[in-house]
One Martini backbone bead per residue (centre of mass of N, CA, C, O) as a GRO file, in nm:
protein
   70
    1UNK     BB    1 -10.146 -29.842   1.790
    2UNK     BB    2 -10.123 -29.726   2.104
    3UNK     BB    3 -10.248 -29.681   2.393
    4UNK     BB    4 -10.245 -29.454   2.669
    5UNK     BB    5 -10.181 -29.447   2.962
    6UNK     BB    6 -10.360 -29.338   3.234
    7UNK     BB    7 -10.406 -29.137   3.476
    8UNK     BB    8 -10.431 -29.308   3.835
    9UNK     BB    9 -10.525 -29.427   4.115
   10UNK     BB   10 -10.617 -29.670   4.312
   11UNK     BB   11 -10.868 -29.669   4.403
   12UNK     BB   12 -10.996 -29.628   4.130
   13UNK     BB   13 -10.875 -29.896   4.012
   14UNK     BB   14 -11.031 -30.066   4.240
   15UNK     BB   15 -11.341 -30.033   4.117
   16UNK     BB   16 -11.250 -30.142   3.842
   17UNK     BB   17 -11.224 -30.410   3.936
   18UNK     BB   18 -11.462 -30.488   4.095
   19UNK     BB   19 -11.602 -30.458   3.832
   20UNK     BB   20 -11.419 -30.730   3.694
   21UNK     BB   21 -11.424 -30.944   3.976
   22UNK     BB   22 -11.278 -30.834   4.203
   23UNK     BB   23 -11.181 -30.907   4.558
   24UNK     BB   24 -11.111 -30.773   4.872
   25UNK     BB   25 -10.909 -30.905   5.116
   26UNK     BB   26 -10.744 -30.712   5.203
   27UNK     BB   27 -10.492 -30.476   5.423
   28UNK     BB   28 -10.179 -30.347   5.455
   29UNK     BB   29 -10.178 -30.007   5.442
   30UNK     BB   30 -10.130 -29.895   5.120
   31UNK     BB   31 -10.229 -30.198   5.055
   32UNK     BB   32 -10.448 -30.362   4.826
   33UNK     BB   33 -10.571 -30.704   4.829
   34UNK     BB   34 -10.666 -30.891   4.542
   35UNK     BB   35 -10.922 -31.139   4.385
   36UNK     BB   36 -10.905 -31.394   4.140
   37UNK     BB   37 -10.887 -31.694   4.201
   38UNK     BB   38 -10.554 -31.720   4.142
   39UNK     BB   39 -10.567 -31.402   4.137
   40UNK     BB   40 -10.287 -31.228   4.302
   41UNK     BB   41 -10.286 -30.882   4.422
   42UNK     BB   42 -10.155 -30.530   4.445
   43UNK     BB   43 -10.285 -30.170   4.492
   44UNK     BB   44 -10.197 -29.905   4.544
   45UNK     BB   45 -10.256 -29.605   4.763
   46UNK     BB   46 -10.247 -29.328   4.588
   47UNK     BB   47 -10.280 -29.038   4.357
   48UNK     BB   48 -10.062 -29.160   4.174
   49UNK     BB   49  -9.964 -29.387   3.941
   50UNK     BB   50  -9.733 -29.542   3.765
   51UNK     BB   51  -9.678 -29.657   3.479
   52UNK     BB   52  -9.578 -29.950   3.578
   53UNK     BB   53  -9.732 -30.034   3.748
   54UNK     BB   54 -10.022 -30.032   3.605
   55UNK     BB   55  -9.911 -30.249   3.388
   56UNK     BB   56  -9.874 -30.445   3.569
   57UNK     BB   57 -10.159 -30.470   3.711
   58UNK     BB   58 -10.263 -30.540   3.445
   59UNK     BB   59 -10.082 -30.801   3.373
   60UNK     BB   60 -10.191 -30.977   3.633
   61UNK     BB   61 -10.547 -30.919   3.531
   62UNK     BB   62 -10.611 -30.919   3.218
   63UNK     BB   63 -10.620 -30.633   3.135
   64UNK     BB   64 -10.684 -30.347   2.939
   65UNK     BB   65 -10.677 -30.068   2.846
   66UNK     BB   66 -10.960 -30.045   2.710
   67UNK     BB   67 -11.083 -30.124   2.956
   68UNK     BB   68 -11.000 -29.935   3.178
   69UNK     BB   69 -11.120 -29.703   3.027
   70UNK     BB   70 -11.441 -29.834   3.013
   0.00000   0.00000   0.00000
């Protein structure tokens, strides 16, 4: 059985990811692009992600919901 994806908003994933290890390299208008080696992604600042997003930004920076929740 599967983890249920948590409601979430951008800032918030934001804060978890540089906890993470990942660092903020820019923003461009309500989307922030973050970096961890040769892995750059963006996560938009909204007040509630998308399931779909969400699921995109931990599959492209290696993070499981698990750690997501913890």
């Amino acid at each position: 059985m599967s983890v249920k994806l948590p409601v979430t908003s951008g800032e918030r994933l934001i804060k978890i990811l540089v906890r993470n290890g990942f660092s903020v390299r820019r923003q461009a208008g309500s989307h922030v692009v973050l970096q961890r080696g040769y892995t750059v992604f963006s996560v938009p600042l909204h007040e509630e992600l998308k399931k779909g997003t969400l699921k995109a930004i931990l599959n492209q920076s290696g993070l499981s919901v698990e750690d997501l929740l913890n």
